[in-house]
Residue, then its C-alpha position, 0 to 999 in steps of 0.5 A: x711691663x703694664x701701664x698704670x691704671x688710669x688715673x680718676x680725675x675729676x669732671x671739668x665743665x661736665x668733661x672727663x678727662x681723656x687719657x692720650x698714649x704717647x707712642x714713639x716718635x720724633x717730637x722734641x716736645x710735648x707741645x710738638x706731639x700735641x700740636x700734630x697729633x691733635x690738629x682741632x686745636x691750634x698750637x697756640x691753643x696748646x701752648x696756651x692750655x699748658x701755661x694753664x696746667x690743663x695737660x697733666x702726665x701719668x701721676x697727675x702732675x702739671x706738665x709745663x709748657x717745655x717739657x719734653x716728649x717722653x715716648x711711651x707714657x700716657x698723658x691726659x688732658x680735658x677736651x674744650x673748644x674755643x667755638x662750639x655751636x649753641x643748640x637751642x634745645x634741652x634734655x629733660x631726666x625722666x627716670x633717675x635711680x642707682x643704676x641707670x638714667x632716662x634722658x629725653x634727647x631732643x633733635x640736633x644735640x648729640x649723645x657724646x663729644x666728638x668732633x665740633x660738639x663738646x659742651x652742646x652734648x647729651x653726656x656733658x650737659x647731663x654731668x653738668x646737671x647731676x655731677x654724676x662723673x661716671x654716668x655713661x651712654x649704654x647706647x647711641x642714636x643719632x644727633x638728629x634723631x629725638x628721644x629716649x637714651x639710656x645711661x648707665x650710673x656704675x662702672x660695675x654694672x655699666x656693661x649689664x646694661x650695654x649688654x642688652x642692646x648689643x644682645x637685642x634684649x631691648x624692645x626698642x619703638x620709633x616714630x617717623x614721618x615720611x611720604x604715604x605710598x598707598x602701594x605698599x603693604x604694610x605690616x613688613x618685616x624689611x631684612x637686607x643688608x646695609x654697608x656703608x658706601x664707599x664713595x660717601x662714608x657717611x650713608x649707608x646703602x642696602x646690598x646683595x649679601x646675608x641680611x644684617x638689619x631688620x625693622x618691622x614697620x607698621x603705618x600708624x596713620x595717614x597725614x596731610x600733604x602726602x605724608x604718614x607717620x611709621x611706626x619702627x621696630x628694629x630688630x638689629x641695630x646698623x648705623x643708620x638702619x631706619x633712615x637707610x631702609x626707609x629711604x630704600x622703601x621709597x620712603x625717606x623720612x621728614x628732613x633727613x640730610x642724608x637720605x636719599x641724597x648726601x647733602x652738604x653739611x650746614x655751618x648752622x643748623x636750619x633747627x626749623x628743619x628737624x629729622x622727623x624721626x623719634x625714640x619712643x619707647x625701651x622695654x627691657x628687663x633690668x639685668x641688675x634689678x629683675x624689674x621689667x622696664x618701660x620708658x615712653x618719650x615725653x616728646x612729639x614730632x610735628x612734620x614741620x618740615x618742608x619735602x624740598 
């Protein structure tokens, strides 16, 4: 027997609701499964959010506070935190049509919710600011990184534009500062293969093996201090490819907190230390429209970061 279709609720606070399958189990009680099964919020926060009717039950109804666990339904419910940290930074739309948006990101807010971040994300803000519910990521960078993304409109022609970059069929141009190494001979093509370490999930390590990350870099100019500013062209798209690559070159970018060494992550960003790295530019064809697409980044990095 399939389920229903999901149900369309409506954005509170920028958030979609998120829909949460209740498998079988030994809870008595709803409460009991919410409270174990999602452990970032106390069970006196889902107590809480219960009284408020803020989880409802597949049809969309409130489900109370003492309803009991049914196995194999689905329930929903809107993601909120009772601490989130404040970034002190804002997007800027540049490019808005029927189909597709252009933010400018800046350095430290991430694209979607996860984790600590819900409010203080790309996504949300921009539903906020446009009450576009269905407005989309058609890809990530990282929360460090600054500059372009592009989102999708449509749920009809959302895949369209995720499509293109998961077919390369993006030019996509970054910018980074990191230190000058008058040895290397630049242009080069940098092709190896990038797995993620075992022991620190977090970064990413070149190995043996068939290659599956290439980025052309280029140096674009020779700075003050022993640094130069890159230009990136990536022609794959690996976690952390042009931080990683970068760092293996001997060339780790301006304020990276992960490469070359993972460091501890800080309860409050220093927000004077940002990753020097930027999305420049998109260049595709429009996969709905024909158009030929070109997006330039209204943002700069400044190199304001110490090398310690």
């Amino acid at each position: 027997m399939s389920r229903p279709p999901k149900l369309d609720l409506p954005l509170r606070n920028g958030v979609a609701a998120s829909a949460l399958a209740c498998p079988a189990g030994h809870w008595a009680t709803l409460l009991d499964f919410l409270s174990e099964r999602l452990p970032r919020v106390s069970r006196a926060d889902w107590l809480a959010r219960l009284d408020a009717g803020e989880v409802l039950d597949a049809e969309g109804q409130v489900l109370p506070a003492t309803a009991p666990y049914r196995a194999s339904s689905r329930i929903y419910y809107w993601r909120h935190l009772a601490q989130e940290p404040q970034i002190p930074f804002e997007a800027e739309i540049l490019f808005q049509d029927e189909y597709v948006l252009v933010a400018d990101k800046p350095h430290f807010l991430p694209v979607l919710p996860a984790g600590r971040y819900v409010q203080q994300t790309l996504l949300t803000r921009l539903r906020q600011a446009t009450g576009l519910a269905e407005l989309t990521p058609a890809h990530r960078i990282d929360r460090e990184t600054a500059g372009l993304v592009l989102f999708s409109l449509k749920p009809a022609t959302r895949g369209a534009y995720q499509n293109l970059f998961r077919d390369r069929a993006v030019s996509k141009v970054y910018e980074a500062i990191a230190p000058f190494r008058p040895e290397l001979s630049l242009p080069l093509l940098r092709c190896s293969r990038l797995e993620e370490r075992s022991e620190a999930f977090m970064q990413m390590q070149e190995v043996a093996g068939e290659p599956n990350a290439e980025t052309q870099i280029a140096l674009l100019e020779q700075l003050p201090n022993g640094l130069a500013r890159y230009e990136l062209r990536p022609r794959t798209g690996q976690k952390h490819q042009l931080r990683a690559q970068m760092s293996a070159l001997g060339l780790p970018i301006l304020g990276d907190r992960i490469y070359p060494r993972l460091l501890p992550e800080e309860t409050e960003p220093d927000y004077r230390q940002a990753l020097q790295l930027l999305a420049r530019s998109l260049s595709f064809t429009d996969p709905v429209t024909g158009q030929l697409r070109h997006f330039e980044t209204r943002l700069a990095l400044t190199g304001a970061v110490p090398l310690s």
